[in-house]
C-alpha positions as semicolon CSV with decimal commas, in nm:
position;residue;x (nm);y (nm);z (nm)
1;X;-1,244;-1,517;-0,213
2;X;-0,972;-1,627;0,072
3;X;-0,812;-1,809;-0,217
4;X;-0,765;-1,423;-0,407
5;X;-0,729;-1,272;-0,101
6;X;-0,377;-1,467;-0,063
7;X;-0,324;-1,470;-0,419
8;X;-0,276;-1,082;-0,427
9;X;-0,092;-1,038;-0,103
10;X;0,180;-1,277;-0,236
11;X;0,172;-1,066;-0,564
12;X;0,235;-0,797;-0,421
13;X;0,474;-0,927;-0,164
14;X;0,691;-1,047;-0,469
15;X;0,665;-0,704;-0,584
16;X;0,809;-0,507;-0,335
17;X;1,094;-0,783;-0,265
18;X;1,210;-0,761;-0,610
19;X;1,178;-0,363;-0,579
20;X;1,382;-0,389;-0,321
21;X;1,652;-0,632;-0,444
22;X;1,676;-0,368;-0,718
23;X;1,711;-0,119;-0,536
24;X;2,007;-0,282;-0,312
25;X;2,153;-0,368;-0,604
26;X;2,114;-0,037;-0,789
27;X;2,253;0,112;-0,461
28;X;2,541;-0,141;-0,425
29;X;2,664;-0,040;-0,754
30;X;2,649;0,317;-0,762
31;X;2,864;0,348;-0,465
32;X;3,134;0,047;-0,600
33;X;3,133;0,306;-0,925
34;X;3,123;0,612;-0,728
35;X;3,411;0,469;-0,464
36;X;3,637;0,233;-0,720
37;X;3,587;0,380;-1,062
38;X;3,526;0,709;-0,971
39;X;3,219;0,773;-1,162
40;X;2,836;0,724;-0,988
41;X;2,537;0,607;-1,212
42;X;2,330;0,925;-1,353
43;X;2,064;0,984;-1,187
44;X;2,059;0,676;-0,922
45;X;1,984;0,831;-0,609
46;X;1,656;0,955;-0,769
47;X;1,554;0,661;-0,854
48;X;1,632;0,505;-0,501
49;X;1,387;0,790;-0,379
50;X;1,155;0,699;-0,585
51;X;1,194;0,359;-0,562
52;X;1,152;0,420;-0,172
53;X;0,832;0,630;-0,231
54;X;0,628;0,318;-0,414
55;X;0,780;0,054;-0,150
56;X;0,618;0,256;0,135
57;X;0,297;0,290;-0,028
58;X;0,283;-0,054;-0,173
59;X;0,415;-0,210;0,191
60;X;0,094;-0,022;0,364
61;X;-0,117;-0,211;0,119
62;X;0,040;-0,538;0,275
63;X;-0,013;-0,393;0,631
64;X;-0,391;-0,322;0,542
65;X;-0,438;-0,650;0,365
66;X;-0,284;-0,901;0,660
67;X;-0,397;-0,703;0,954
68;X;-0,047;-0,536;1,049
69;X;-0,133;-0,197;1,074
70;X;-0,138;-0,027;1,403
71;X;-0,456;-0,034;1,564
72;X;-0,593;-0,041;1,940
73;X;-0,819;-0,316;1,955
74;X;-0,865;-0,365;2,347
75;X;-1,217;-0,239;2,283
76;X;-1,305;-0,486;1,983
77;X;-1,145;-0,789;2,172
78;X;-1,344;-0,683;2,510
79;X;-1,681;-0,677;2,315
80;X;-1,895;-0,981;2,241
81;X;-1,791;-1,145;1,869
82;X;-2,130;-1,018;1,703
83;X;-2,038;-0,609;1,835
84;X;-1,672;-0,646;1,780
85;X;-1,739;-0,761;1,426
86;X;-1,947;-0,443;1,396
87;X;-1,719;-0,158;1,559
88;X;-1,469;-0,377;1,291
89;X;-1,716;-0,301;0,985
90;X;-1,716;0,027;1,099
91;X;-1,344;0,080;1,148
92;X;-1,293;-0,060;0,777
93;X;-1,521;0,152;0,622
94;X;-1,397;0,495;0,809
95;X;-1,084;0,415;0,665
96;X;-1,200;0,329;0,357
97;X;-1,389;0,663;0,300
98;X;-1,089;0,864;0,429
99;X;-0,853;0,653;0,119
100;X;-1,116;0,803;-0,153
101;X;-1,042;1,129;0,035
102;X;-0,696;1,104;-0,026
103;X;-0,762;0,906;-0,361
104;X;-0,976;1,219;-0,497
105;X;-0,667;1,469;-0,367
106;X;-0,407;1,281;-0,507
107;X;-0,615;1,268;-0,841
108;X;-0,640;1,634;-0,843
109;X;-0,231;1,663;-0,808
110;X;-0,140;1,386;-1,026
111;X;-0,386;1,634;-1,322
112;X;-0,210;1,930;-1,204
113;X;0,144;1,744;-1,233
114;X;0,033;1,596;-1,601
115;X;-0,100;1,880;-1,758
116;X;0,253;2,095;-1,640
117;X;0,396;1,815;-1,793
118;X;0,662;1,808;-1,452
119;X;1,007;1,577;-1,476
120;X;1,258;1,479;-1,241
121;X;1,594;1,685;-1,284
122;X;1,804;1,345;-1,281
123;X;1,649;1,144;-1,497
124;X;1,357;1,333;-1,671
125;X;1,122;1,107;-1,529
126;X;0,765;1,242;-1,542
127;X;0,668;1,344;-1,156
128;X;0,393;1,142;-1,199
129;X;0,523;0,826;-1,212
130;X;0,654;0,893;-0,840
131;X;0,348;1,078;-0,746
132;X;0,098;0,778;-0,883
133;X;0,222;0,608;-0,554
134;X;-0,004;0,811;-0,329
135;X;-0,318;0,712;-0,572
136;X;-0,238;0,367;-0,642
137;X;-0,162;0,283;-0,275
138;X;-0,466;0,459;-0,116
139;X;-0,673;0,305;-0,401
140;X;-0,564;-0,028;-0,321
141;X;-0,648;0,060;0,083
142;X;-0,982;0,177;-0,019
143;X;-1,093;-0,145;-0,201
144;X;-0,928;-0,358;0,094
145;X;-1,102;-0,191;0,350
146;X;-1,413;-0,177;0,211
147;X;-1,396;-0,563;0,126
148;X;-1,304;-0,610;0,514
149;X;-1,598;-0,388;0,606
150;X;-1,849;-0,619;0,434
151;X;-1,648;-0,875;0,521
152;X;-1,677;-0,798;0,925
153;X;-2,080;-0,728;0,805
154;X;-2,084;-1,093;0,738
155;X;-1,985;-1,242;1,008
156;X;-2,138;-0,999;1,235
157;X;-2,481;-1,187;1,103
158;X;-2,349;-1,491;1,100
159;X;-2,307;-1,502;0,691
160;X;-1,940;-1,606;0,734
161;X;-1,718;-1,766;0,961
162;X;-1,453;-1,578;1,190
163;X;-1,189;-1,772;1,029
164;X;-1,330;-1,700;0,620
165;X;-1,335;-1,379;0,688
166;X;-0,992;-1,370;0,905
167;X;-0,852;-1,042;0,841
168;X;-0,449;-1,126;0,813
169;X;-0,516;-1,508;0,745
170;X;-0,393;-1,732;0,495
């Protein structure tokens, strides 16, 4: 499972690198045209955008997976292991109800954005390439939290180590 775990977070890691190199380079270029030759790329600075809009989403996936997400966790680390674990569980799985939420709402617009058959006025790109973002990334969220929720269950009965179940450890 820890073994997965790491094997996705890389994946995904690799994934928003390259997305990015692209996007410097798709950046770098378009201004050298725009600047030297006189002529930008078509449609370029839509595609940073929503380039931009999938890195954000795809870079809060990381932050849920390894743990980097903002959280106050005086409370947890002030509790005994066994309670902490628990107020964890129950963190994870708040979250991971309030992802469906958004998962479900998202769902609803990406229909709505299909069926009006919506494109980009750059590129022609259909809005919901840019708009499967929300969904994918909240999906992803959903499925991490609730693995760290049962996860946190684990150890909280003394199932799984501390360190197996590390949220953020490789």
């Amino acid at each position: 499972m820890r073994r997965a775990w790491a094997v996705a977070r890389t994946a995904i890691g690799y994934l928003i690198g390259l997305l990015l190199i692209a996007m410097v380079v798709l950046n770098v270029a378009n201004a050298f045209g725009r600047y030297v030759l006189g002529w930008a790329i078509p449609g370029a600075d839509e595609l940073l955008v929503f380039s931009m809009v999938w890195l954000v989403f795809l870079g809060a996936v990381l932050a849920m997976a390894g743990g980097g997400h903002l959280r106050f966790d005086l409370l947890v680390m002030s509790l005994p292991r066994r309670l902490g674990c628990l107020l964890d569980a129950v963190r994870c799985a708040i979250v991971s109800a309030l992802a469906v939420f958004v998962c479900l709402q998202s769902w609803g617009a990406l229909a709505k954005l299909g069926r009006i058959g919506q494109k980009s006025m750059a590129m022609g790109v259909p809005m919901t390439v840019p708009h499967a973002a929300v969904f994918v990334g909240f999906a992803l969220i959903a499925l991490i939290s609730a693995v760290l929720a049962v996860m946190a269950l684990l150890t909280a009965a003394g199932v799984v180590r501390q360190a197996e179940a590390g949220e953020g450890s490789d």
